[in-house]
C-alpha positions in Angstrom: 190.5 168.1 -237.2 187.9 168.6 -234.3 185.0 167.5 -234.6 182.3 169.7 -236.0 179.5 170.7 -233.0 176.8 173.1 -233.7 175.3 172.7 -230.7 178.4 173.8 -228.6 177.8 177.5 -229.3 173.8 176.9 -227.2 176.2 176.2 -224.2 175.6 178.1 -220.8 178.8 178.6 -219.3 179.1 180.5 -215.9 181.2 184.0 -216.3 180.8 185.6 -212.6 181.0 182.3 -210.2 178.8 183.1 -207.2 178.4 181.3 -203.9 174.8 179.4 -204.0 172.5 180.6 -201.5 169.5 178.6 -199.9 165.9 179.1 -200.1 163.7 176.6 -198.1 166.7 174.0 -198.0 167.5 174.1 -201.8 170.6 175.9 -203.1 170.1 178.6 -205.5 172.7 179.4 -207.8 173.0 183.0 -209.0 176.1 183.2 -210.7 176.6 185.4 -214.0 176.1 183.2 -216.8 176.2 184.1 -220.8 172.7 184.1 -221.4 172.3 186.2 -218.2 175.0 188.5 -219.6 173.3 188.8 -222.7 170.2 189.1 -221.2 171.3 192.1 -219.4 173.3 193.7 -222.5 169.6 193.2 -224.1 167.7 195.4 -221.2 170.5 197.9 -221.0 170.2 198.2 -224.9 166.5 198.9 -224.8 166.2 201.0 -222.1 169.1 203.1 -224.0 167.2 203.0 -227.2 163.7 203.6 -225.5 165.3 206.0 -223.4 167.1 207.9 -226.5 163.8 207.8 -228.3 161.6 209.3 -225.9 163.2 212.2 -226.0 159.7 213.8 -227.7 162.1 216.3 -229.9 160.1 218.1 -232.5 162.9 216.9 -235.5 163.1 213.3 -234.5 167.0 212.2 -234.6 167.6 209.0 -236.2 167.4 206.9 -233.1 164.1 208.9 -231.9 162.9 207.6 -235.7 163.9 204.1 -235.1 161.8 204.0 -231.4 158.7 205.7 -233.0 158.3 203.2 -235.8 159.3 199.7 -234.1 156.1 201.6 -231.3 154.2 202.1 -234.2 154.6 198.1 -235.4 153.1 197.2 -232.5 150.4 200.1 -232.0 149.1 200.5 -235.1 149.6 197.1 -236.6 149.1 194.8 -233.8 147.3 195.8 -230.6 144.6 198.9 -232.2 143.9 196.4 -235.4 143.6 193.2 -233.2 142.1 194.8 -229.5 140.9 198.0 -230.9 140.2 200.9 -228.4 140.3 198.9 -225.3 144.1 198.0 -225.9 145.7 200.8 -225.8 146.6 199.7 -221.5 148.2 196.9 -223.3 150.5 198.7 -225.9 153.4 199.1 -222.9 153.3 195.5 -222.4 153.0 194.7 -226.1 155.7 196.4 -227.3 158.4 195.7 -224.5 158.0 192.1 -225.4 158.6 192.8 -228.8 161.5 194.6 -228.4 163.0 192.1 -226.0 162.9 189.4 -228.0 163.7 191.4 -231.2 166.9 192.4 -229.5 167.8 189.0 -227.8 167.2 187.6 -231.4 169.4 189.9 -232.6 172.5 189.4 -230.0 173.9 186.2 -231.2 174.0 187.8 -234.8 175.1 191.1 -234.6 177.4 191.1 -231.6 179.9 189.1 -232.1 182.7 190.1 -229.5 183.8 186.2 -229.8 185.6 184.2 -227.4 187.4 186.3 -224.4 189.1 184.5 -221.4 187.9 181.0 -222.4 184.5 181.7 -222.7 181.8 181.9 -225.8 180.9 185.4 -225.1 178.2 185.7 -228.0 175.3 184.1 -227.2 171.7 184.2 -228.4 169.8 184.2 -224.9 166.2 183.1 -226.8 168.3 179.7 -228.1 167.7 178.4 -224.5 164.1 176.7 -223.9 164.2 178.3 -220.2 164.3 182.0 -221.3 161.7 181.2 -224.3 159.1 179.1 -221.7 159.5 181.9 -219.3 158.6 184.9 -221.1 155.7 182.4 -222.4 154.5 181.8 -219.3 154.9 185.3 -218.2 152.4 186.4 -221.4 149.8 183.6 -220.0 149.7 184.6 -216.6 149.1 188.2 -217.9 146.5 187.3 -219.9 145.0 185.3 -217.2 145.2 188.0 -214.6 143.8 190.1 -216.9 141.1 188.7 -217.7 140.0 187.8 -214.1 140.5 191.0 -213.3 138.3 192.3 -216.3 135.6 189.5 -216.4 135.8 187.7 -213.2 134.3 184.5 -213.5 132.8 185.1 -216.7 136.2 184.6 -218.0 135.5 180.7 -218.1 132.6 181.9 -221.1 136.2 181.9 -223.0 135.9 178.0 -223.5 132.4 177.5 -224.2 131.9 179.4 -227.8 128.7 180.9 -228.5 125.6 179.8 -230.0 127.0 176.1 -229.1 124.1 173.4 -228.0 124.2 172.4 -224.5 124.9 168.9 -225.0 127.9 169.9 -226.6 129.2 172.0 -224.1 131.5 169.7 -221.5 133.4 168.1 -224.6 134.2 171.6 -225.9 134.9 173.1 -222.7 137.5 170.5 -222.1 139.1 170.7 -226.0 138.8 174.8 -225.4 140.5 174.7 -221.9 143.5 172.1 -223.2 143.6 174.0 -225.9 144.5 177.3 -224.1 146.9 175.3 -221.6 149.2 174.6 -224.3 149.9 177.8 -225.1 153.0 178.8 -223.1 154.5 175.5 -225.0 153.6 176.6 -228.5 154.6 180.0 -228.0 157.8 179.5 -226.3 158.5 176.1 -228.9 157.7 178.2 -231.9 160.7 180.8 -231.1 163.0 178.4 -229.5 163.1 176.2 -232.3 163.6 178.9 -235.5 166.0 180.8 -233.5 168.1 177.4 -232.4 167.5 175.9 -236.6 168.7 179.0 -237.8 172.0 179.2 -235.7 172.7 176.0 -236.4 172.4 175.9 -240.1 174.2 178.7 -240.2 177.4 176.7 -237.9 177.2 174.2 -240.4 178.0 176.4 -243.2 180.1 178.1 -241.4 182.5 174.7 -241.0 182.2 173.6 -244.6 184.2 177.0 -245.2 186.9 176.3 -243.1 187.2 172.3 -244.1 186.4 172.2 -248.0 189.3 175.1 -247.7 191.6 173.1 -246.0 190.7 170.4 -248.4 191.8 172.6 -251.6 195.0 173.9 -249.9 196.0 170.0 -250.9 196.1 170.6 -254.3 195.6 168.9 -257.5 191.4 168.1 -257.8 191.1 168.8 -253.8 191.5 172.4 -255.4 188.1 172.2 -255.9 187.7 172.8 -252.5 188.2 176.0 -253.0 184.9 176.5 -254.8 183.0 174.6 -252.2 184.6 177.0 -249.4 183.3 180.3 -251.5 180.0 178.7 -252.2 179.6 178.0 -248.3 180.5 181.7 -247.5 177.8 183.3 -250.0 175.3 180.9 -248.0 176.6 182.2 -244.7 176.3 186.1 -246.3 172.6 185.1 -247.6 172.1 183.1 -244.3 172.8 186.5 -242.2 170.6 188.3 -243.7 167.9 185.7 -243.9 168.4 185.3 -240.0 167.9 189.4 -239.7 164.7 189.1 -240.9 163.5 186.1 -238.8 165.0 187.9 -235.6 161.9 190.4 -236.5 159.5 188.1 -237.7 159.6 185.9 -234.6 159.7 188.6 -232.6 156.7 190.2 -234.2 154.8 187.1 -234.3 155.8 186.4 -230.2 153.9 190.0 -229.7 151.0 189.2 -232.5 149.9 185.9 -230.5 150.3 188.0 -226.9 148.1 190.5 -228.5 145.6 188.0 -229.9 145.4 186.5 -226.6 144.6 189.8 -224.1 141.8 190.2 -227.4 139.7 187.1 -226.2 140.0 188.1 -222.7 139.8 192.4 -222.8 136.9 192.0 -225.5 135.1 188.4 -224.3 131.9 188.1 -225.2 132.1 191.5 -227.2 132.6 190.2 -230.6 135.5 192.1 -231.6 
């Protein structure tokens, strides 16, 4: 029997081979891998949906109903609550986040077209650190460029709270600024890990099914297998849906932390 490796299904595997091309000496390697693939089924798929839903007819079809409410999430649950009037420049941002990473969540789950010509075809692009640190990084630089932009060098106020003595000042400045550097490596460890734990928990199971039913095809008390196989399956069936549910919740919670962040720096020194 081979041996059991949930990790196998996180490997990036080239589809579309392309020649490397050099930038500054260095060789740059564009071929078409799975999570590229995926990525791109992901942007085609929301641009469909968004595209489908913005139709603006007076009787909302059922996909025009689906676009309004996941735009309502993050409207009128994230960025008006947490921003308040100044945020509504943000909601485009906000919300094509969220459905990004609510869709790339969702890939690895619900599309399962398997393995075609040799290759794992379903793959779950926010598995991979890379794809999780960039859009992280993406969110900080926004928030940074918006809040020079907004504030200008009163932007650095973000670090020193208010009301705090002036001795005080230099130690917290330098907690407050670490403290805001780490952010693209919370953000993008927070959804990296629950997406990668769940998958693999979920392999795991997955593997008992097929070996404790191999087991009971022996006979005699390794018919028991049997029972070990069906109990495995129920946890893969609970498992799915569990995993449905996290694919919006980390996906909603990627977008609540973006919008808590443009907050400090659209509404510094407001109070909001």
């Amino acid at each position: 029997m081979a041996a059991i490796d949930p990790l196998h299904q996180f490997l990036v595997e080239k589809i579309v081979p392309l020649p490397p091309i050099q930038i500054g000496g260095f060789p740059l390697d564009l071929s078409i891998t799975n999570s590229v693939m995926m990525m791109l089924v992901a942007g085609v798929l929301v641009s469909l949906i968004l595209g489908l839903a913005s139709r603006g007819d007076l009787i909302p079809n059922r996909v025009q109903a689906i676009g309004e409410a996941f735009f309502g999430v993050v409207e009128t649950t994230l960025v008006t609550p947490i921003i308040g009037h100044n945020g509504k420049p943000y909601v485009p941002f906000v919300f094509t986040i969220f459905m990004m990473v609510f869709v790339m969540n969702l890939l690895g789950i619900v599309l399962s077209l398997g393995s075609l010509a040799g290759f794992e075809w379903t793959f779950t692009p926010t598995s991979q650190l890379a794809i999780t640190a960039t859009l992280a990084i993406l969110t900080f630089l926004t928030v940074l460029i918006v809040g020079f932009v907004r504030n200008g060098l009163g932007f650095f106020k973000l670090f020193v709270p208010a009301g705090l003595p002036w001795p005080m000042v230099p130690l917290m400045f330098v907690i407050e600024l670490i403290s805001f550097l780490v952010r693209p490596l919370t953000l993008s460890m927070r959804l990296f890990g629950n997406i990668v734990g769940g998958h693999v928990v979920m392999f795991i199971f997955a593997s008992f099914v097929i070996s404790l039913g191999i087991i009971g095809l022996g006979g005699g008390w390794g018919s028991l297998g049997f029972l070990g196989s069906a109990a495995s399956l129920t946890m893969i069936v609970l498992l799915t849906g569990l995993e449905l549910l996290v694919a919006f919740l980390q996906a909603f919670i990627f977008a609540a932390l973006a919008t808590v962040y443009l907050n400090e720096v659209v509404n510094l020194g407001h109070g909001h």
